[in-house]
Backbone as JSON, one array per atom type, in Angstrom:
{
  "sequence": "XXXXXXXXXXXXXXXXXXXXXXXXXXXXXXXXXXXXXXXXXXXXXXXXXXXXXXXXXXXXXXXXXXXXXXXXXXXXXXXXXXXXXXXXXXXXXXXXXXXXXXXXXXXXXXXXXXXXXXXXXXXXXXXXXXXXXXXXXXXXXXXXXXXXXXXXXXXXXXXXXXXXXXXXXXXXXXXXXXXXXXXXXXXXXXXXXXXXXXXXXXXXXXXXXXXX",
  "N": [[23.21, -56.99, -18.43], [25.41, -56.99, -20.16], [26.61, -59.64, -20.93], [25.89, -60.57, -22.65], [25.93, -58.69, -24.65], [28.34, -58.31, -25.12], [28.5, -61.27, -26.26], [26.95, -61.34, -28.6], [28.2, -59.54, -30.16], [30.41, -60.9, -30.98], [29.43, -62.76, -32.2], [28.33, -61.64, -34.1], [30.75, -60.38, -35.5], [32.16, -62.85, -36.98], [29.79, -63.43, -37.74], [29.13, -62.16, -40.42], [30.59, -62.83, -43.09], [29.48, -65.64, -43.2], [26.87, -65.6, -43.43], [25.87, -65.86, -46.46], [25.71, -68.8, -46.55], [22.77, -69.99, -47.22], [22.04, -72.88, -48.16], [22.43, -74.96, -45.95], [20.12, -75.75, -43.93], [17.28, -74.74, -41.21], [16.7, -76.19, -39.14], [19.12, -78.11, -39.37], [21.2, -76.54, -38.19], [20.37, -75.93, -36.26], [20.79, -78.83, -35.11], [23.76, -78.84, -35.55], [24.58, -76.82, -33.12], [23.45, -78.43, -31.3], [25.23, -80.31, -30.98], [27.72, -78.58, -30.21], [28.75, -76.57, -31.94], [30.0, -73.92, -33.3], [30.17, -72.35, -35.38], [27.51, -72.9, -36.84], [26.07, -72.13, -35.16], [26.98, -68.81, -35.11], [25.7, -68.53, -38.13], [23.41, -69.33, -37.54], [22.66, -66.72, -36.27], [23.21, -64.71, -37.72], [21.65, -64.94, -39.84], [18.98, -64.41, -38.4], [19.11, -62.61, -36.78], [18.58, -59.71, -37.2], [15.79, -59.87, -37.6], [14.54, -60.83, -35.48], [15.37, -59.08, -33.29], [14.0, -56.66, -34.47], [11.79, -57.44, -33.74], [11.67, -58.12, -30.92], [12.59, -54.82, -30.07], [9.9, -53.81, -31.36], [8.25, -54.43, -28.71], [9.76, -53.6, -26.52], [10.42, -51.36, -27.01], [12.5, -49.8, -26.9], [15.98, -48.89, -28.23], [18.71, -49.65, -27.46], [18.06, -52.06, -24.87], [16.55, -53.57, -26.48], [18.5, -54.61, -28.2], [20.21, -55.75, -25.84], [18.63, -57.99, -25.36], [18.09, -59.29, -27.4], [20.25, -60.22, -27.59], [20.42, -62.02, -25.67], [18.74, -64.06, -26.24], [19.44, -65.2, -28.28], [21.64, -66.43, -27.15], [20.11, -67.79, -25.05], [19.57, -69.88, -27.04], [21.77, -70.99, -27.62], [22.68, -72.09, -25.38], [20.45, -73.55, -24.5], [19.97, -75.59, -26.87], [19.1, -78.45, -27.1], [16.49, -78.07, -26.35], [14.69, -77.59, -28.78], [12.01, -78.61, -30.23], [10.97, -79.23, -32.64], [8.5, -78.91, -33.01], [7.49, -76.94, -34.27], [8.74, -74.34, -36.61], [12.29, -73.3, -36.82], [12.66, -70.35, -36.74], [9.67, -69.69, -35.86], [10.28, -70.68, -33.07], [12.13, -69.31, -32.24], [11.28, -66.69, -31.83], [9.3, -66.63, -29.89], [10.75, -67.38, -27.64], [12.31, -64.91, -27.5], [9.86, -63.25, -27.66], [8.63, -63.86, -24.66], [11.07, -63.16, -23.2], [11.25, -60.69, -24.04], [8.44, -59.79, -22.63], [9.5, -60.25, -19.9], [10.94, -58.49, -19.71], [9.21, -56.34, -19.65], [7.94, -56.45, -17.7], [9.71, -56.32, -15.55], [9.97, -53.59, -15.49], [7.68, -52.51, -14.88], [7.77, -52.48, -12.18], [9.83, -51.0, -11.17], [9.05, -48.66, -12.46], [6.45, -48.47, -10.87], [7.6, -48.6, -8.23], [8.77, -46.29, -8.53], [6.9, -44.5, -8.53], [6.02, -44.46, -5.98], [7.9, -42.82, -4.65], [9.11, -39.82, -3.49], [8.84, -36.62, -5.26], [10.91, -34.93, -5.62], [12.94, -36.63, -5.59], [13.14, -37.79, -7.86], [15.06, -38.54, -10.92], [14.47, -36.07, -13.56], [14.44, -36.47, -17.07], [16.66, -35.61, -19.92], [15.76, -32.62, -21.86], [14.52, -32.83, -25.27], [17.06, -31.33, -27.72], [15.5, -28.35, -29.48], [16.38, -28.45, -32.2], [16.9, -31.06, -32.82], [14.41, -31.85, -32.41], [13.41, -30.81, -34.92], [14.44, -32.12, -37.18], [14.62, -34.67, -38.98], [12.76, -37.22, -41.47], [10.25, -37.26, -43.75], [9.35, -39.87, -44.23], [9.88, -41.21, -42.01], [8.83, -39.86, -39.66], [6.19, -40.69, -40.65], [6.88, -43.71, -40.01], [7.18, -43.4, -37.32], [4.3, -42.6, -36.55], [3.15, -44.73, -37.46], [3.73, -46.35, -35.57], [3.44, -45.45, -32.91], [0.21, -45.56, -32.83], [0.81, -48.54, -32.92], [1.32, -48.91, -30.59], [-0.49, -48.28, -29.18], [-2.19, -50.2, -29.14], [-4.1, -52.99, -27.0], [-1.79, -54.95, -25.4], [-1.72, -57.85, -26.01], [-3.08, -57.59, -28.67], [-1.27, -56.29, -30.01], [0.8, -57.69, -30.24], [0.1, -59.92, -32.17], [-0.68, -58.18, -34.27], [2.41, -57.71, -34.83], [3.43, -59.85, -35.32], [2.11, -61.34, -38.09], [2.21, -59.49, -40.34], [4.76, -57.82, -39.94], [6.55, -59.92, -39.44], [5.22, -61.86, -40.89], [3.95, -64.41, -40.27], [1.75, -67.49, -39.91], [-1.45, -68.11, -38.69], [-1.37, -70.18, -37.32], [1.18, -70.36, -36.6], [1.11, -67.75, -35.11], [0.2, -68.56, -33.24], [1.59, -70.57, -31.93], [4.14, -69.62, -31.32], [2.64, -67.56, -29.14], [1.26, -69.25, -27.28], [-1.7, -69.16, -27.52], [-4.63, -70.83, -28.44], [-5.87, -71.13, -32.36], [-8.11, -70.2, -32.99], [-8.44, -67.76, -31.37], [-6.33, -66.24, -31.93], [-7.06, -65.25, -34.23], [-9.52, -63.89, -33.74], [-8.25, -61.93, -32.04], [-7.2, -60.63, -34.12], [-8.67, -59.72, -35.59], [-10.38, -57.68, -33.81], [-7.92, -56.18, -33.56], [-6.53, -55.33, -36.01], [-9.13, -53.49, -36.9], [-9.13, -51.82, -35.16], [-6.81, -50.52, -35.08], [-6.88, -49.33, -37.29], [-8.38, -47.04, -37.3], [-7.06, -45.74, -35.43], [-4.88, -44.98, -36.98], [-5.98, -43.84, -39.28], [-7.25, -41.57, -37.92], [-4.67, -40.5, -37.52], [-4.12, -39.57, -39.95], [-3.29, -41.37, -41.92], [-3.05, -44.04, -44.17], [-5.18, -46.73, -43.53], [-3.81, -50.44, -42.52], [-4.33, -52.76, -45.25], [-7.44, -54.85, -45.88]],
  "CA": [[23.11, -57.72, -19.69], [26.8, -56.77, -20.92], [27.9, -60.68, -21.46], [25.14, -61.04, -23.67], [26.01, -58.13, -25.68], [29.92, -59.31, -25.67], [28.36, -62.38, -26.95], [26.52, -60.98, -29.91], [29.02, -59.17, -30.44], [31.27, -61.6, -30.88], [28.67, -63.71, -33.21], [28.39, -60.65, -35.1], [32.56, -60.43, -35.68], [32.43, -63.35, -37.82], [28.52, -63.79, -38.94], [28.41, -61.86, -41.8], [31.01, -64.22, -44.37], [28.76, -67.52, -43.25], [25.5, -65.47, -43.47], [25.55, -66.28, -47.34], [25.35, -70.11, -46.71], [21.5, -70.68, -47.47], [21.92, -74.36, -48.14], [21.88, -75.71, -44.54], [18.52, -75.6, -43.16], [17.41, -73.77, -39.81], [16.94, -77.11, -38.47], [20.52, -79.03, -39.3], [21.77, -75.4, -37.72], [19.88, -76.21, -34.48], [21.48, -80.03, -35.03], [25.0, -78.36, -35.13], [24.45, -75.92, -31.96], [23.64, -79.0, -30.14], [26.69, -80.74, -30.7], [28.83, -77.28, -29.63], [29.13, -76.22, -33.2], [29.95, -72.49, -33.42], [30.16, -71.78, -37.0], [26.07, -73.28, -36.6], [25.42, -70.71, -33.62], [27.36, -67.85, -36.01], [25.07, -68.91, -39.39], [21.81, -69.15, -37.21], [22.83, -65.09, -35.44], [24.02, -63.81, -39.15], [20.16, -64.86, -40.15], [17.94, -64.29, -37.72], [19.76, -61.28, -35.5], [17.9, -58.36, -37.29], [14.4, -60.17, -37.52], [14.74, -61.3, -33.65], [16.26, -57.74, -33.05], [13.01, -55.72, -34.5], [10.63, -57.74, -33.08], [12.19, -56.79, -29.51], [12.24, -53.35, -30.39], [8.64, -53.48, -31.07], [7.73, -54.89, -27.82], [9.9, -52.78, -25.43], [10.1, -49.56, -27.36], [14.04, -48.92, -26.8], [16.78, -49.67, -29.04], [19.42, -50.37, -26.15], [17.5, -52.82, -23.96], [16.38, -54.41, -27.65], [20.0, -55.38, -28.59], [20.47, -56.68, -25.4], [17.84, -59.2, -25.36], [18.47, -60.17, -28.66], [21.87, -61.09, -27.79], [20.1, -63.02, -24.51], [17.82, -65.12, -27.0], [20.74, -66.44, -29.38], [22.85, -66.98, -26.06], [19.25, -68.88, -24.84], [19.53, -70.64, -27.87], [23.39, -71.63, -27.96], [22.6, -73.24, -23.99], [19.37, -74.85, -24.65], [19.02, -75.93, -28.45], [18.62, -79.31, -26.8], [14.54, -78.22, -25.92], [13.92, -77.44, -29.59], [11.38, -80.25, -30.34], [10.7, -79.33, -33.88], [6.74, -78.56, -33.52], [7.45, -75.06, -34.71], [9.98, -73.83, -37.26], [13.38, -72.59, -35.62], [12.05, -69.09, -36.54], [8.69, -69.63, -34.56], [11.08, -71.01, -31.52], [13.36, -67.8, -31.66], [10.18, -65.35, -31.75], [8.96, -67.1, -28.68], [12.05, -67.08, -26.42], [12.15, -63.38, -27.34], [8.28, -62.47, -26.69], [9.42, -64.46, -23.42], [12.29, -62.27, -22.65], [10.47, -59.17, -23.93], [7.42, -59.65, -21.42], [9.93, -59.99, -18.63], [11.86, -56.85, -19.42], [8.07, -55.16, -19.35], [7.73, -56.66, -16.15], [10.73, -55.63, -14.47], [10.24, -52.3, -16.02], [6.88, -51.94, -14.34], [8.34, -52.7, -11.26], [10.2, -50.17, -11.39], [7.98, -47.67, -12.49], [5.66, -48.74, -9.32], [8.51, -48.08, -6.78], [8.95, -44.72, -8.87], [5.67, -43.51, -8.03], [5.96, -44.49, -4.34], [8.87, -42.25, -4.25], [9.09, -38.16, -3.93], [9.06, -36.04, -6.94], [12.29, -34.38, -5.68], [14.17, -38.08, -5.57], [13.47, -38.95, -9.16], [15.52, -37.1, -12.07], [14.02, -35.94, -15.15], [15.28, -36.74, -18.37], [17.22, -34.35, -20.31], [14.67, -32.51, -22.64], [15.29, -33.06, -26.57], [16.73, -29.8, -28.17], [14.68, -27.79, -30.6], [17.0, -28.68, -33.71], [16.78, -32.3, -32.68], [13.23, -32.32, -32.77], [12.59, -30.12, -35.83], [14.65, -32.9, -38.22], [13.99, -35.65, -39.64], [12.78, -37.44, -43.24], [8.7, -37.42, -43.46], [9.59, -41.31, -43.69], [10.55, -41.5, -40.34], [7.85, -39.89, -39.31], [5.34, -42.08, -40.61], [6.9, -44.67, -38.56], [7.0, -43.21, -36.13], [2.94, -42.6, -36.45], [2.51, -46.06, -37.4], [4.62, -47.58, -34.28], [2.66, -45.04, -31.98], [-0.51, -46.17, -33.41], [0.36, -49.9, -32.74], [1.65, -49.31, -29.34], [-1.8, -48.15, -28.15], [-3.1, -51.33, -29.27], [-3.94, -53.83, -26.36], [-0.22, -55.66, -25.55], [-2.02, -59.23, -27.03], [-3.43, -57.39, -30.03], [0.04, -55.68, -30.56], [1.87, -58.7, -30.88], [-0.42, -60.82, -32.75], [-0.49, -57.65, -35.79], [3.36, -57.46, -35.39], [3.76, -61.31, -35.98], [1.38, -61.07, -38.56], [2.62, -58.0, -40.8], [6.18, -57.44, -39.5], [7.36, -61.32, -39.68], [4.62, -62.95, -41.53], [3.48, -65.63, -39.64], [0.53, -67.66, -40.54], [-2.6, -68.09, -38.02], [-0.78, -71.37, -36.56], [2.74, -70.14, -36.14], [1.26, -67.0, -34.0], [-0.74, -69.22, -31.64], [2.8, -71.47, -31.69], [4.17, -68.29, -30.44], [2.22, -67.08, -28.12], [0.98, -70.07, -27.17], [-3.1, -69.77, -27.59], [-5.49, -71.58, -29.71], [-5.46, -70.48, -33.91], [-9.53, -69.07, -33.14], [-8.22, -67.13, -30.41], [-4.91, -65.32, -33.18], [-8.15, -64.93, -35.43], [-10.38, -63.09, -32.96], [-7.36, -61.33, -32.07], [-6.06, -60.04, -35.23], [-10.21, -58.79, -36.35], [-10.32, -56.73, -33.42], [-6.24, -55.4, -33.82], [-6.78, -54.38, -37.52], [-10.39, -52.73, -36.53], [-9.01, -50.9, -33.97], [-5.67, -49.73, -35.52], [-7.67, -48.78, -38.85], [-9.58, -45.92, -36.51], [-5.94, -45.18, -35.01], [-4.46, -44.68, -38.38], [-7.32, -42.84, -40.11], [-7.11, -40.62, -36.76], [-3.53, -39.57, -37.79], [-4.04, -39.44, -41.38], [-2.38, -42.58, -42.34], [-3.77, -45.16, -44.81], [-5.05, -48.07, -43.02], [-3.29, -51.76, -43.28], [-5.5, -53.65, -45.79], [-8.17, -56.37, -45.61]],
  "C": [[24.37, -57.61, -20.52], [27.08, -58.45, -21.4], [27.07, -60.58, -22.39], [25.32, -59.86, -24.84], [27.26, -58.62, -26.45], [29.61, -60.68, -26.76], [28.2, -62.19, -28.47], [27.75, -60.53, -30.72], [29.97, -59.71, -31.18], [30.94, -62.74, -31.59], [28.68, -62.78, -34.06], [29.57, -60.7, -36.21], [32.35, -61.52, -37.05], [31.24, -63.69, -38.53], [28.5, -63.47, -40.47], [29.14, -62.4, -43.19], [30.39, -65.12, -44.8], [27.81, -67.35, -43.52], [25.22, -65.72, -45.29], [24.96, -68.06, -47.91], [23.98, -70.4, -46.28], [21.27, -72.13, -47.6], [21.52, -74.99, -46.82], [20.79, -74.74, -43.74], [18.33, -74.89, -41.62], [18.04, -75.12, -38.71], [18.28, -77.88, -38.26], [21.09, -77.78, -38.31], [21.47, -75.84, -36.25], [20.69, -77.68, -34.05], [23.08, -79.53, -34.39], [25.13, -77.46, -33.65], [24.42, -76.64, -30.83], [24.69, -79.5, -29.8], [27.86, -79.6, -30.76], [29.46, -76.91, -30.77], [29.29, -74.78, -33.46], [29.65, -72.23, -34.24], [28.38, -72.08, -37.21], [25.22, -71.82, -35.74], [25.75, -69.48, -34.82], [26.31, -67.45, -37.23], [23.26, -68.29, -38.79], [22.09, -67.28, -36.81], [23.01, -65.14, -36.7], [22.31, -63.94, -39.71], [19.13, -65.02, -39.89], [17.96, -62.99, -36.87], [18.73, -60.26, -35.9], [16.1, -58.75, -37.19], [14.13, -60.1, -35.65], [14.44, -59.5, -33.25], [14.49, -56.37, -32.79], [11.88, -55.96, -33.85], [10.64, -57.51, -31.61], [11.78, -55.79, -29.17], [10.78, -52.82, -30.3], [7.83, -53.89, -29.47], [7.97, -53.82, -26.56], [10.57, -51.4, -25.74], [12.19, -48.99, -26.95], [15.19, -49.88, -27.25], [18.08, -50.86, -27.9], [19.13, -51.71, -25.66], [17.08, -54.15, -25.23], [17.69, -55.25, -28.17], [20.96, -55.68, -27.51], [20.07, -57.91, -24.81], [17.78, -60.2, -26.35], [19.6, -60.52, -28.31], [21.46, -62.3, -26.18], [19.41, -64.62, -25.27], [18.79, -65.86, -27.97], [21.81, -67.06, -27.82], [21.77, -68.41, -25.17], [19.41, -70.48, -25.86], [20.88, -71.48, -28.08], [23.25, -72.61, -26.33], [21.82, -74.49, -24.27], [18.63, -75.47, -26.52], [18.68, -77.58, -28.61], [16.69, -79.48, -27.0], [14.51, -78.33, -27.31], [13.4, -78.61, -29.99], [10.98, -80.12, -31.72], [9.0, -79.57, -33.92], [6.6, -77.46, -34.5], [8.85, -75.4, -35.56], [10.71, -73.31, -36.31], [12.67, -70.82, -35.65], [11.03, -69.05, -35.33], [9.27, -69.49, -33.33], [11.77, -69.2, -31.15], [12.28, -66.57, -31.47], [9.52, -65.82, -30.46], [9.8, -66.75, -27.51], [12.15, -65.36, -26.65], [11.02, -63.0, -26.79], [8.56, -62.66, -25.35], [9.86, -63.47, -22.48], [12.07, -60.53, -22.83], [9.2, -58.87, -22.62], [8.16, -59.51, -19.76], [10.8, -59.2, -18.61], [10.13, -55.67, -18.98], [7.7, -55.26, -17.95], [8.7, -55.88, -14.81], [10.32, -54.14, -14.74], [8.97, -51.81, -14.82], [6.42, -51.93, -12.39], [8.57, -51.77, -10.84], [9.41, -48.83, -11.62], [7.14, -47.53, -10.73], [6.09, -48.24, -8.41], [8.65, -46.39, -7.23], [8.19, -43.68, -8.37], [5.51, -43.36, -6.8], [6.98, -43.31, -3.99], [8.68, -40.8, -4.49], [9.72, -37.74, -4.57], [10.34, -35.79, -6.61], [13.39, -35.91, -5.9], [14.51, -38.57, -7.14], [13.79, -37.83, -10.34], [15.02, -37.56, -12.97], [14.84, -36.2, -16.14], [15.63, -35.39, -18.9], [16.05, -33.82, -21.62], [15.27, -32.09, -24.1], [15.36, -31.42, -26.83], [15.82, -29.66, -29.33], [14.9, -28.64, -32.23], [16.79, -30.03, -33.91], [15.39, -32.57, -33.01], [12.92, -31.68, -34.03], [13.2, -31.41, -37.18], [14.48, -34.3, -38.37], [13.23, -36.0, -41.02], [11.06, -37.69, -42.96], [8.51, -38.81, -43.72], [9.15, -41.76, -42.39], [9.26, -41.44, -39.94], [6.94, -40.5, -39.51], [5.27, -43.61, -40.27], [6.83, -44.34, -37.78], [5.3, -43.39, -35.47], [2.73, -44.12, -36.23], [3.1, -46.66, -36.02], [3.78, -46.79, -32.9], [1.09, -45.37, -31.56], [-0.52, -47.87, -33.03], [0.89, -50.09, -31.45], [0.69, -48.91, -28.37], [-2.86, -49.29, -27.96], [-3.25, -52.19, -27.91], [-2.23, -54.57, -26.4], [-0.7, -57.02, -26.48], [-2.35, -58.68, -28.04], [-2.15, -56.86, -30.99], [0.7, -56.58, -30.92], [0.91, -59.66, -32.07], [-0.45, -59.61, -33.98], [1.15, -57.77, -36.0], [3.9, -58.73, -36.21], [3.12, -61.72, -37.58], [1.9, -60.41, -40.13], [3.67, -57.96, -40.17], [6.8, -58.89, -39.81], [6.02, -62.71, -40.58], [4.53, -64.25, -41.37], [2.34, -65.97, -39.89], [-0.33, -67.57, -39.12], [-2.32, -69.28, -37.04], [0.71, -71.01, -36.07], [2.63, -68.88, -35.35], [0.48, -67.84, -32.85], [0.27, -70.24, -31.11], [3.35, -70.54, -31.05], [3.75, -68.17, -29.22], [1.07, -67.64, -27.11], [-1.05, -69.82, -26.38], [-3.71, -70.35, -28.89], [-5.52, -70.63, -30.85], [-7.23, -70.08, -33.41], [-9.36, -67.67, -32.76], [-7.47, -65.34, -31.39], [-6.36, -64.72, -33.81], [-9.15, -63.59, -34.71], [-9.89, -61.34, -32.69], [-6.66, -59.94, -33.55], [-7.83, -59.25, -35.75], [-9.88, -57.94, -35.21], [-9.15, -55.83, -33.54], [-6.93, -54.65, -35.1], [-8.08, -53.12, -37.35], [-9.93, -51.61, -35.71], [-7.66, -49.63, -34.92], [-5.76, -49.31, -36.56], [-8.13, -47.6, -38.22], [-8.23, -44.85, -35.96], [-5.24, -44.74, -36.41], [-4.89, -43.57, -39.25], [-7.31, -41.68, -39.11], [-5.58, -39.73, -37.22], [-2.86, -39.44, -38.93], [-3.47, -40.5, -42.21], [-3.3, -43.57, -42.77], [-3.75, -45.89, -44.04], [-4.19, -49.6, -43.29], [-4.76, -52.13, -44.06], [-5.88, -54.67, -45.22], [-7.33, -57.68, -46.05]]
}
């Protein structure tokens, strides 16, 4: 995945001057991208990169592999901003092509894993184990993300994304079923059992529930 970081990278370099221009719309942005508009591609990465970025993160749990999928989904987006058909906001579109690209990093991953287990213990190296000092610091912040992100990664994978879309990017009940392409009863069904569940997970590790 290196070009795609080079890439970001390299949208990064000059995003953050253009990222003040609010005036042009997501959509004229997607207009400019088609006709090979950089400074368009630059504008859209300068205000969307960290949203894109976390929602990643939440999916496949490691920062690394997160910031180089996000730099796959703006590089998706600078090839094909032809498809965008304008059903969905550009946001919706870019949280899609990520879930996308997140499900098929979980895939490969569990691939992987699979062949791991076929293989003898002596073949496969352990990770290095965190030191003491490393684990004793930290801000009691942190930690309560940490709870909460442990907490929503026990959730079902469909119930996990439908609270992060939800609560993390505030999407309505039509723009997660645009997403993740099922019916708006389905998001609904979805999101009562998520909250129900991750209210029990929460309350389990002392942590105020999300509200009704």
């Amino acid at each position: 995945m290196q070009n795609g970081t080079v890439a970001a990278v390299s949208f990064a370099a000059v995003a953050r001057p253009l990222a003040g221009n609010q005036r042009t719309s997501d959509e004229e942005l997607i207009e400019g991208i088609r006709d090979g508009g950089s400074v368009a591609m630059q504008i859209l990465f300068a205000r969307y990169q960290v949203r894109v970025y976390r929602f990643v993160l939440r999916r496949v749990g490691d920062a690394a592999v997160a910031e180089d999928l996000t730099s796959e989904v703006f590089i998706t987006v600078w090839r094909h901003a032809n498809q965008f058909a304008a059903r969905s906001s550009v946001a919706t579109w870019l949280l899609a092509i990520a879930r996308y690209k997140s499900l098929a990093e979980l895939r490969r991953r569990c691939r992987i894993e699979s062949r791991l287990q076929r293989m003898p213990a002596d073949e496969i190296a352990s990770d290095p184990v965190e030191s003491p000092e490393a684990a004793e610091c930290g801000l009691q912040a942190e930690d309560r993300r940490r709870l909460v992100r442990k907490c929503l990664m026990r959730l079902p994978r469909e119930h996990r994304t439908v609270i992060d879309l939800v609560y993390y990017h505030e999407k309505s009940v039509k723009e997660v079923a645009d997403i993740v392409g099922i019916p708006p009863n389905t998001v609904k069904t979805r999101m009562y059992y998520a909250r129900r569940k991750l209210a029990e997970l929460l309350k389990d590790e002392g942590i105020v529930a999300l509200s009704s």
